[in-house]
PADRENRO-114972 format. One line per 4 residues: number of its first residue (from 1); for each residue x, y negated, z negated of C-alpha. Coordinates in steps of 0.1 Angstrom, whole numbers, always signed. Layout:
N
NUM = X:Y:Z | ...
This chain:
210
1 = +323:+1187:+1468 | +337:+1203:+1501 | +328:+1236:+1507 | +369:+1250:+1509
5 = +370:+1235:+1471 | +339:+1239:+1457 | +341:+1285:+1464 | +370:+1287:+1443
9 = +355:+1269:+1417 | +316:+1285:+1413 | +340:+1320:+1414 | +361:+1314:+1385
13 = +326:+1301:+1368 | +304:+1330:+1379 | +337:+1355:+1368 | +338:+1333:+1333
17 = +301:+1344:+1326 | +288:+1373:+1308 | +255:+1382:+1295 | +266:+1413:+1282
21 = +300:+1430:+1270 | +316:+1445:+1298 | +357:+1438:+1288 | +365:+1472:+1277
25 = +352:+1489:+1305 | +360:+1465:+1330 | +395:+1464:+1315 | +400:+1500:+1323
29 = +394:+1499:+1359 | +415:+1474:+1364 | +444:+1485:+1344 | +439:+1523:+1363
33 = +434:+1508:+1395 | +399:+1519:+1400 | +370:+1499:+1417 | +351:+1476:+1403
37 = +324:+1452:+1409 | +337:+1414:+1404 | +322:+1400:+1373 | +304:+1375:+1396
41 = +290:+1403:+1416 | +276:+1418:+1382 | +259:+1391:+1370 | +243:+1385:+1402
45 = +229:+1423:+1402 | +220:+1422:+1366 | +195:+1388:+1377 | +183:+1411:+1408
49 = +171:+1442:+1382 | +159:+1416:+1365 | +139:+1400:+1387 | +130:+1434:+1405
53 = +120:+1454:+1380 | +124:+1481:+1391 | +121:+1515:+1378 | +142:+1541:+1396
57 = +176:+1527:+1406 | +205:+1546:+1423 | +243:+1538:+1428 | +265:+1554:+1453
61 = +302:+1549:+1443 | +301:+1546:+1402 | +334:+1543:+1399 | +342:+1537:+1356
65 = +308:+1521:+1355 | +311:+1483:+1356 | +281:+1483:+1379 | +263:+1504:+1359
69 = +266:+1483:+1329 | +252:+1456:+1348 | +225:+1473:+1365 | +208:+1492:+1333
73 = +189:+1461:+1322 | +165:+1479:+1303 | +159:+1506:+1289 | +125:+1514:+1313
77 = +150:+1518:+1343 | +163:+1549:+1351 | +199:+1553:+1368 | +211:+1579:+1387
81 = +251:+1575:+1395 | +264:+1589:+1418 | +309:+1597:+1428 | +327:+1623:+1437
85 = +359:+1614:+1419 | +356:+1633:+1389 | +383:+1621:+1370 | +361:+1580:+1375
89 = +328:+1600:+1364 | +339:+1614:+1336 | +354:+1581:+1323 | +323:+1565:+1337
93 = +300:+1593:+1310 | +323:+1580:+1279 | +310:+1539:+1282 | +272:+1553:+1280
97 = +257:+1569:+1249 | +230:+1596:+1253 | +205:+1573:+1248 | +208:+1555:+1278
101 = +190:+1564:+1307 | +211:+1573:+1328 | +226:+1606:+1349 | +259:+1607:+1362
105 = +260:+1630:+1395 | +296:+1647:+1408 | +288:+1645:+1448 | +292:+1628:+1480
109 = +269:+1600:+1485 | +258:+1621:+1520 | +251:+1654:+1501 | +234:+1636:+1473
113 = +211:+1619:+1495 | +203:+1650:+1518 | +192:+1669:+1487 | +176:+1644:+1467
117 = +140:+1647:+1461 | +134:+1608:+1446 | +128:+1581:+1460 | +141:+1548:+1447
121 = +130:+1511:+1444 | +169:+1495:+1441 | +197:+1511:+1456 | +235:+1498:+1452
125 = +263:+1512:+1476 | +300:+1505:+1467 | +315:+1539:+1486 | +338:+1540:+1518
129 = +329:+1508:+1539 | +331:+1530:+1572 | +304:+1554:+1564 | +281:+1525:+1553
133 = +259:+1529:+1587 | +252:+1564:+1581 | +243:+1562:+1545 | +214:+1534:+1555
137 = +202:+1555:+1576 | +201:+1584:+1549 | +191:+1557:+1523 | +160:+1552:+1544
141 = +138:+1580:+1541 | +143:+1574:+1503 | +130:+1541:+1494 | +98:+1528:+1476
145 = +80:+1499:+1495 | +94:+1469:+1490 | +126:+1483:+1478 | +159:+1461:+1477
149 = +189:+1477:+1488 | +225:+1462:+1485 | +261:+1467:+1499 | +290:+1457:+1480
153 = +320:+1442:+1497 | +306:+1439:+1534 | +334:+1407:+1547 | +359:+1437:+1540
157 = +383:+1407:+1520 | +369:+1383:+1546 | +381:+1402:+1576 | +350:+1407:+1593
161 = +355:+1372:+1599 | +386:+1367:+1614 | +399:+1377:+1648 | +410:+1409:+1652
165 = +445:+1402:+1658 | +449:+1383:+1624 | +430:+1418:+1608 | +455:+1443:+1593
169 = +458:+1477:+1613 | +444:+1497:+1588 | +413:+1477:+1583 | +406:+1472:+1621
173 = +387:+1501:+1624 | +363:+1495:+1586 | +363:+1457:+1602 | +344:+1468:+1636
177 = +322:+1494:+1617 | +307:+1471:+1593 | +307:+1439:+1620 | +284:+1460:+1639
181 = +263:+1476:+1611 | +257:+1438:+1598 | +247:+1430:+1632 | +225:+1460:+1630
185 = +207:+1447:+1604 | +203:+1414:+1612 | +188:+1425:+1647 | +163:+1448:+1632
189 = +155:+1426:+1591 | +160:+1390:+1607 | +135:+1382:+1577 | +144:+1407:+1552
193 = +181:+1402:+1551 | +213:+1385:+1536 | +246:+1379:+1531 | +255:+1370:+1499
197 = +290:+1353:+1504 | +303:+1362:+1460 | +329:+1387:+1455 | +335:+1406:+1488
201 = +307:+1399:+1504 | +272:+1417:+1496 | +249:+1426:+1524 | +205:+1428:+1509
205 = +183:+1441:+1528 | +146:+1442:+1512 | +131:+1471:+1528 | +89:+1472:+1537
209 = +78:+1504:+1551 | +56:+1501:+1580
């Protein structure tokens, strides 16, 4: 099947998938407008924890939740989440029961990570695409060996990909930031990197201390 026909396709199946129940939630953030993970993007993160396992996992840019739902695959994990919209956390605390291992943080991905003692073995980063460069090199100093970090919608909608004259204004500057961050990356991980072309684009990097 050629490649222009067969995407469209393994989306719509990936987004017709779900190993858990994620409607209501994801429902929400759609209906209000508020960012969310595509359902293909989900699944795929839910297989990662899974195959991971690990035990201290942090998100930068909660949103509702949707990611969270997918990313607290057992009850061993825990989840710190963090956003600084309150209004998106508060919603976010109402789809988890106190049960659930996780804690829902009111802060700037950049504070959080300056003040943060832990240090984490999964890290996923759906926040403002421009600062993405400087929160790696925050991220850093706080990863377990071996730890798999993961950037949600790095092609920017595809843009990164297209000339720069085809790129709307407002997305020039985003576009040139995270062109060069990928190329960062992929300069200093050749090995220990991907781009994972589902959803917007998500950018691994499994990080090995030295």
């Amino acid at each position: 099947m050629q490649s222009e026909l067969m995407y469209p396709f393994l989306e719509n199946f990936l987004n017709s998938y779900e190993s858990i129940d994620i409607e209501k939630i994801y429902s929400y953030s759609l209906n209000n407008k508020i960012p969310a993970v595509d359902k293909s993007v989900g699944e795929f993160l839910r297989f990662l924890v899974q195959l991971k396992s690990p035990e201290n996992i942090l998100e930068l840019g909660c949103g509702a939740g949707v990611a969270t739902k997918y990313l607290l695959f057992s009850d061993k994990i825990k989840l710190t989440a963090v956003d600084y919209n309150a209004d998106r956390l508060g919603k976010a605390k109402e789809h988890f029961s106190p049960s659930d291992n996780v804690e829902f943080v009111f802060d700037k991905a950049e504070n959080f990570l300056d003040k943060t003692e832990d240090y984490y073995d999964f890290v996923f980063v759906d926040t403002i695409k421009r600062e993405y460069p400087g929160i790696w090199h925050m991220i850093r100093r706080k990863l377990k060996n071996n730890a798999l970090v993961i950037f949600d919608d790095i092609l920017l909608y595809g843009y990164t990909l297209f000339e720069d004259a085809e790129i709307p204004g407002r997305y020039i500057q985003s576009v040139k930031e995270l062109r060069n961050f990928i190329n960062e990356i992929k300069c200093r991980y050749p090995s220990n990197s991907s781009v994972i072309p589902i959803g917007n684009g998500l950018l691994l990097i499994n990080h090995e201390k030295c």
